[in-house]
N, C-alpha and C positions, 0 to 999 in steps of 0.2 A: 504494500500500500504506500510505503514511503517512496519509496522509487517512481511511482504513478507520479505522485505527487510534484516529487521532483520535478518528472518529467513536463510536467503542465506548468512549473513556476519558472521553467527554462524558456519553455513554448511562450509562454507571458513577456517574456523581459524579448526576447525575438519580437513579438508582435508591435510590442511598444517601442523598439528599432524603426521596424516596419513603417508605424505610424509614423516617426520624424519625418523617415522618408517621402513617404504620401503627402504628408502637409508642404512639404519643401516645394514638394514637385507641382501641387497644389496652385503655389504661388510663382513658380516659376516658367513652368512647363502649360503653356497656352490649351497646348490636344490633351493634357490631364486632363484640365477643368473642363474640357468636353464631354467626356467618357461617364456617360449614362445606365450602357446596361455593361451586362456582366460580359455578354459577346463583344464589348467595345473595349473593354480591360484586357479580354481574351487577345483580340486579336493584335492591340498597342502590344502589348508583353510578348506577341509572336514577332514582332516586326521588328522591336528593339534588342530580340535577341536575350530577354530576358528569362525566358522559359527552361532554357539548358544550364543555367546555374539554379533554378529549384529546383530541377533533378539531382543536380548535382549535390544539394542541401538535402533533398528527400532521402536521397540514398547514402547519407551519411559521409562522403565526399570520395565512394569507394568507385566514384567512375568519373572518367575524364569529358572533359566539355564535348571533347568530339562525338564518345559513346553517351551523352547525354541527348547529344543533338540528333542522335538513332532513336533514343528511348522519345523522344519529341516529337519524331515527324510516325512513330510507329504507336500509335496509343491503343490500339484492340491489343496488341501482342502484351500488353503490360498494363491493365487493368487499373490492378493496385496504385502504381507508380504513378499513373496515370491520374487517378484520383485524387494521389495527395496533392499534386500539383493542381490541379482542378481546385482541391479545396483551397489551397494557399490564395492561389491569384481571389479567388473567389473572396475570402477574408478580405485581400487588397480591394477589391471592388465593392465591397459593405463601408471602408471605410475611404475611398475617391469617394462616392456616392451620396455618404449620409455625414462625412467629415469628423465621426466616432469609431474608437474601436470597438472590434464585437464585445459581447458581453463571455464570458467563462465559459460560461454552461456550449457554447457554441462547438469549442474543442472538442466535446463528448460527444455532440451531435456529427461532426465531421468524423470522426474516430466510425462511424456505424455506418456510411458511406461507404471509408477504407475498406470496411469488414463483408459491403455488400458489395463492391467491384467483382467478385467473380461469381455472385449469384445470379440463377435466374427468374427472380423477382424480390422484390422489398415491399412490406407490409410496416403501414404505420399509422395513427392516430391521430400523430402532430402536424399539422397543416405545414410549419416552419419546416421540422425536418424533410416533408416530402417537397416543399418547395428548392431546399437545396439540396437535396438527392437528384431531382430533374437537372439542376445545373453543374452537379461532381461527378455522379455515374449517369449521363442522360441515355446510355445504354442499357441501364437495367429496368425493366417495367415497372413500375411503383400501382400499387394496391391500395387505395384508404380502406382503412379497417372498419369506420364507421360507413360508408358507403357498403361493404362488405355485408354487415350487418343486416343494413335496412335490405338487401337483395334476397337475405335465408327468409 
């Protein structure tokens, strides 16, 4: 349990990295303060070449930009990898977007994404989670539970 923890107060102090960054960028960077949806983050972070260094964070720095820039342009072959990078920039697009960073509970909700990249469906309840499930794994079919329900 200590180690989770760990892990999410290292994940925290990254985020608020993160954030300087965005806000900078914010103020400096004109096509930042453009960038409205999550595809508009998407694709700025493809073009600047920003993508193959969170791979390269994702994976713990155990691949080089070049094999990053494989794991990037190949994203069915690599689900998982794929995902977290999906959820990072995504995080980055909550806060171009709303000008805060996510709240906590967010990390646990991306973590169940991670967990469902190589399923062949996700079932949930939380409107939130399945709204960014459609944007980390838009390849896994999502299910609401309560729709579910009202169909038995």
């Amino acid at each position: 349990m200590a180690e989770v923890e760990v892990a999410k107060e290292h994940e925290l102090r990254a985020q608020k990295a993160r954030l300087s960054t965005v806000n900078f960028l914010r103020t400096a960077d004109r096509t930042v303060r453009r960038l409205r949806t999550f595809d508009d983050v998407w694709a700025y972070s493809e073009s600047t070449g920003l993508l193959e260094p969170l791979f390269v964070e994702v994976l713990g720095g155990s691949v080089t930009l070049a094999e990053a820039k494989e794991l990037a342009t190949s994203p069915s072959s690599f689900p998982a990898n794929t995902a977290a990078v999906r959820a990072n920039v995504y995080l980055n697009f909550i806060m171009i977007s709303n000008g805060v960073k996510p709240g906590k509970d967010k990390l646990n909700d991306y973590k169940h994404c991670f967990e469902a990249s190589y399923c062949d469906a996700f079932l949930t309840a939380d409107r939130q989670q399945e709204t960014a499930m459609k944007v980390i794994c838009p390849w896994v079919p999502i299910q609401n539970w309560n729709r579910r329900l009202q169909e038995l």
